[in-house]
C-alpha positions as CSV (number, residue, x, y, z in Angstrom):
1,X,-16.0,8.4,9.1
2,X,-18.4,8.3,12.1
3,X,-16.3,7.9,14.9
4,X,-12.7,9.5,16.2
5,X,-9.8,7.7,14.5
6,X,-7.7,6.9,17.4
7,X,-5.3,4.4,15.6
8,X,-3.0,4.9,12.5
9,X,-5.2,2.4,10.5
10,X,-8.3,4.4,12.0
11,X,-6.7,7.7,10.3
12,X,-6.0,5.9,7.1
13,X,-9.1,4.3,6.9
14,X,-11.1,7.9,7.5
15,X,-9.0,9.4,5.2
16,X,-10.0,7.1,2.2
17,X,-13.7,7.5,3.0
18,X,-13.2,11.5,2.9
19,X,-11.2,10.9,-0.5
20,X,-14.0,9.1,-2.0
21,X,-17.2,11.0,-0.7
22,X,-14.6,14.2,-1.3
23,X,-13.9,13.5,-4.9
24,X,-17.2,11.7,-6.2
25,X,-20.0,12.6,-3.1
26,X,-23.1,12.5,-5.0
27,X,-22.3,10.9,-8.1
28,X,-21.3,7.6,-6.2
29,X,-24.5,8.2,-3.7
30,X,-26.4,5.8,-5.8
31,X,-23.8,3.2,-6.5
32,X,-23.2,3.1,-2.7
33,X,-26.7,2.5,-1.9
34,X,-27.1,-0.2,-4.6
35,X,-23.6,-1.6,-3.4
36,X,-24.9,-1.3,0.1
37,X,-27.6,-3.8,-1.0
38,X,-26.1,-6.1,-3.2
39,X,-22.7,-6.8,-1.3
40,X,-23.7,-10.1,-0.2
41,X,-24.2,-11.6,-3.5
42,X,-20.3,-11.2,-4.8
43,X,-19.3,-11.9,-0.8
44,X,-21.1,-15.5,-0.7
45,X,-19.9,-16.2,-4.1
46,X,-15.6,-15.7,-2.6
47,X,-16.9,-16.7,0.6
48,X,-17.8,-20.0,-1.3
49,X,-14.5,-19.7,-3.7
50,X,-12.1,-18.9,-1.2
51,X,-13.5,-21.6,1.4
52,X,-13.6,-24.2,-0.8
53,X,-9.7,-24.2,-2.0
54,X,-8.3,-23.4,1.3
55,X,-10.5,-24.2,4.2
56,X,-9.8,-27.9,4.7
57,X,-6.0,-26.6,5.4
58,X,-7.2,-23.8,7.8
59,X,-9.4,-26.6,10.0
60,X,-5.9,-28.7,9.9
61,X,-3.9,-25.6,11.1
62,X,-6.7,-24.2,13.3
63,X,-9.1,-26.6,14.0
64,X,-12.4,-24.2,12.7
65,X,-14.5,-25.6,10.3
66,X,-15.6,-24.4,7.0
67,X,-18.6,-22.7,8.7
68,X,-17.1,-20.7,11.4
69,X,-14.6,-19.3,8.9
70,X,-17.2,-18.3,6.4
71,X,-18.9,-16.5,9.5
72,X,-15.6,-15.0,10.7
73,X,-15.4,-13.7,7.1
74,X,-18.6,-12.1,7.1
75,X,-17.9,-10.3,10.3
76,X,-14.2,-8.9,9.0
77,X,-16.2,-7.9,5.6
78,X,-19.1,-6.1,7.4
79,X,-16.9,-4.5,9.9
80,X,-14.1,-4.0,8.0
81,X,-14.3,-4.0,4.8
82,X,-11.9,-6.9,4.0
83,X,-13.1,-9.5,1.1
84,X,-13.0,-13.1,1.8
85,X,-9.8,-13.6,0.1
86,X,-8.1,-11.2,2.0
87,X,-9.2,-13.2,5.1
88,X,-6.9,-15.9,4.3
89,X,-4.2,-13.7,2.5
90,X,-3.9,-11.6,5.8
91,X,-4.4,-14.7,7.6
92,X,-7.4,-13.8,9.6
93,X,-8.0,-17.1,10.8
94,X,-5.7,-17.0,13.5
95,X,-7.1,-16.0,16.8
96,X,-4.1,-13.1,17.3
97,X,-4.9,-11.7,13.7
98,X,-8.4,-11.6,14.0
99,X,-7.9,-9.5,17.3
100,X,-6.0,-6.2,14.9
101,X,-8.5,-7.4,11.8
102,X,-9.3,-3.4,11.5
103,X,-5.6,-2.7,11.6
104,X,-5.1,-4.3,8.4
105,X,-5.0,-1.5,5.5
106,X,-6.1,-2.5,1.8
107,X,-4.0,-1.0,-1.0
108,X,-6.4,0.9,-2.3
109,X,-6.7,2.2,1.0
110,X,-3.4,3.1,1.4
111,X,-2.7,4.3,-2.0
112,X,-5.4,7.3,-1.9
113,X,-6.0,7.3,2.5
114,X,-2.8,8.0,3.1
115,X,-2.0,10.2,-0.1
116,X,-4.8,12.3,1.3
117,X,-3.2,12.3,5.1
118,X,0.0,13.2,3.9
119,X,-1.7,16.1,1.7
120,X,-3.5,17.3,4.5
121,X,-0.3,17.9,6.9
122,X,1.7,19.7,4.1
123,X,1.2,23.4,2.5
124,X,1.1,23.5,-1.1
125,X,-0.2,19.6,-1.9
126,X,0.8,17.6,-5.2
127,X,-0.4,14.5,-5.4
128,X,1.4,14.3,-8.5
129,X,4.5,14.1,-6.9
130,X,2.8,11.1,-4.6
131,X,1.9,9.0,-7.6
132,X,4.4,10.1,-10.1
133,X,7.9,7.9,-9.1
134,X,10.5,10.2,-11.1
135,X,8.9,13.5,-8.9
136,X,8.9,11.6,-5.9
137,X,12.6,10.5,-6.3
138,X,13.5,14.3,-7.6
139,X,12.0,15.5,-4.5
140,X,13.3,13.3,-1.8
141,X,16.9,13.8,-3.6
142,X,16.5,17.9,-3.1
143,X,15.5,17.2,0.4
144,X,18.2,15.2,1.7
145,X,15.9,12.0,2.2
146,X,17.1,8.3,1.7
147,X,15.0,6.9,-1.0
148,X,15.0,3.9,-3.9
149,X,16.5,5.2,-6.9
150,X,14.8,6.0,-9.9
151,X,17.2,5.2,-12.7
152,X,15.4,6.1,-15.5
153,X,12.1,7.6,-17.3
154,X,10.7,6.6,-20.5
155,X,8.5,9.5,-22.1
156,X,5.6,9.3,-24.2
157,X,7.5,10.2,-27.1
158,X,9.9,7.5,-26.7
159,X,13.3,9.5,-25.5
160,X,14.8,7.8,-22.3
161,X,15.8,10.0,-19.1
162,X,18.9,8.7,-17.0
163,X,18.0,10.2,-13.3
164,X,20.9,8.3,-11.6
165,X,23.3,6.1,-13.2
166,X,24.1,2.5,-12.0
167,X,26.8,1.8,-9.4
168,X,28.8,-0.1,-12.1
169,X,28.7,2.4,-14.4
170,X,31.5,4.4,-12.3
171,X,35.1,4.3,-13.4
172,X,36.9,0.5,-13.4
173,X,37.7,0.1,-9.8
174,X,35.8,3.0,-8.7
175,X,33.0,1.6,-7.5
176,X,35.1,-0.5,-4.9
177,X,36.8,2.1,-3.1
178,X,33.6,4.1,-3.2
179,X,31.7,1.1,-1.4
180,X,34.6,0.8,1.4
181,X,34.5,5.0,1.9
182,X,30.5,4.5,2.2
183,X,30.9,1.5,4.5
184,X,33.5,2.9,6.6
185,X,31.4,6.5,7.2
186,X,28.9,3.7,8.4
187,X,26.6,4.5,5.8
188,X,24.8,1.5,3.6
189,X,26.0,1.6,-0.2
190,X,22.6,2.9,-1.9
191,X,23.2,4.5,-5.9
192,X,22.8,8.0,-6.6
193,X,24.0,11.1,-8.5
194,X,26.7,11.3,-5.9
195,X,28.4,7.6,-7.9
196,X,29.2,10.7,-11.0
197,X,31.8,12.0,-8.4
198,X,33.4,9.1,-7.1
C-alpha cells in the first residue's frame, strides 16, 4: 500500500490491503498491531512443521540445507506475506521461483484483491454477482461471454433451479450432430441453453 503497484500481482496485492483497511480500518488496528508482534511465534512453529517433513527432499533436489530454507522462508513471509507452507507448495526453493516470490497471489488475496480491482473499473459494482456463481453465470450468458456452466441451484427452501440442461439431455442423436455443427464452425462443444434448440 506504500509504494506504486507496477505489476499485476503489485495491483492485486494493493487492492486486498485497501479491502481490508477499507472494510475493517480501525476495528482491526489493534489486531494488526498485536499480529504485527506476535507473527513469529505461529511462523517458527510451520517454519519448524513444514521443514521438518519436507526439507531433507529439498536439500536432495536443491542442495540447501534445512537452515537456509528456514531463512529463505522468513524472508518470503516478511516481504511477502507467504507462510512457510506456501514456500514449499509454490516451490520457493528454487532459485527461478524465488526471483517472482512477490508475484505469487494467495487466495485470499485473489478472492477479495481482485474482486475489489474489478469493482473499481466498473460503474454500478456487485460483488454479489462476483461471489454468487448462479449471478455470475446469468451475467456472462446475457453478455455474450464464454463461461463454465452453472447447471443448477439449490435454494434454501429446498426447490432445485435447472440454469442449463446437460448435453445428453438433448433429443437421442441430437447431441451428435450438434457437436459436428459446433466443431465444424470451429467452435469447442461447451453446454448451454442454446442445447434446448438443437
Amino acid at each position: 500500500m506504500l509504494k506504486v503497484p507496477t505489476t499485476p500481482a503489485d495491483i492485486i496485492h494493493s487492492s486486498y490491503a485497501r479491502y481490508v483497511w477499507k472494510m475493517h480500518g480501525r476495528q482491526v488496528l489493534g489486531r494488526t498491531l498485536l499480529y504485527g508482534l506476535l507473527w513469529p511465534i505461529p511462523f517458527a512453529y510451520l517454519s519448524w512443521k513444514h521443514t521438518r517433513k519436507l526439507g531433507d527432499r529439498v536439500r536432495a533436489a536443491t542442495g540447501k540445507g534445512k537452515l537456509r530454507q528456514v531463512t529463505e522462508q522468513f524472508s518470503v513471509a516478511l516481504r511477502y506475506s507467504i507462510s512457510p507452507r506456501k514456500y514449499y507448495v509454490f516451490e520457493l526453493f528454487r532459485p527461478e521461483r524465488l526471483r517472482h516470490a512477490g508475484s505469487y497471489i494467495a487466495r485470499y488475496e485473489f478472492k477479495g484483491g481482485l474482486h475489489t480491482f474489478l469493482e473499481s473499473r466498473i460503474e454500478r459494482p456487485t460483488r454479489r454477482i462476483l461471489n454468487d456463481k448462479a449471478a455470475f453465470f446469468r451475467q456472462c450468458q446475457k453478455n455474450d461471454i464464454a463461461t463454465m456452466p452453472t447447471y443448477l441451484v439449490v435454494h434454501s427452501d429446498g426447490n432445485l433451479e435447472r440454469l442449463t440442461p446437460f448435453a445428453h439431455q438433448a433429443a437421442e442423436g441430437a447431441w451428435r450432430a450438434r457437436l459436428r455443427t459446433l466443431a465444424a464452425a470451429g467452435r469447442r462443444p461447451l453446454s448451454g441453453p442454446e442445447w434446448h434448440h438443437a
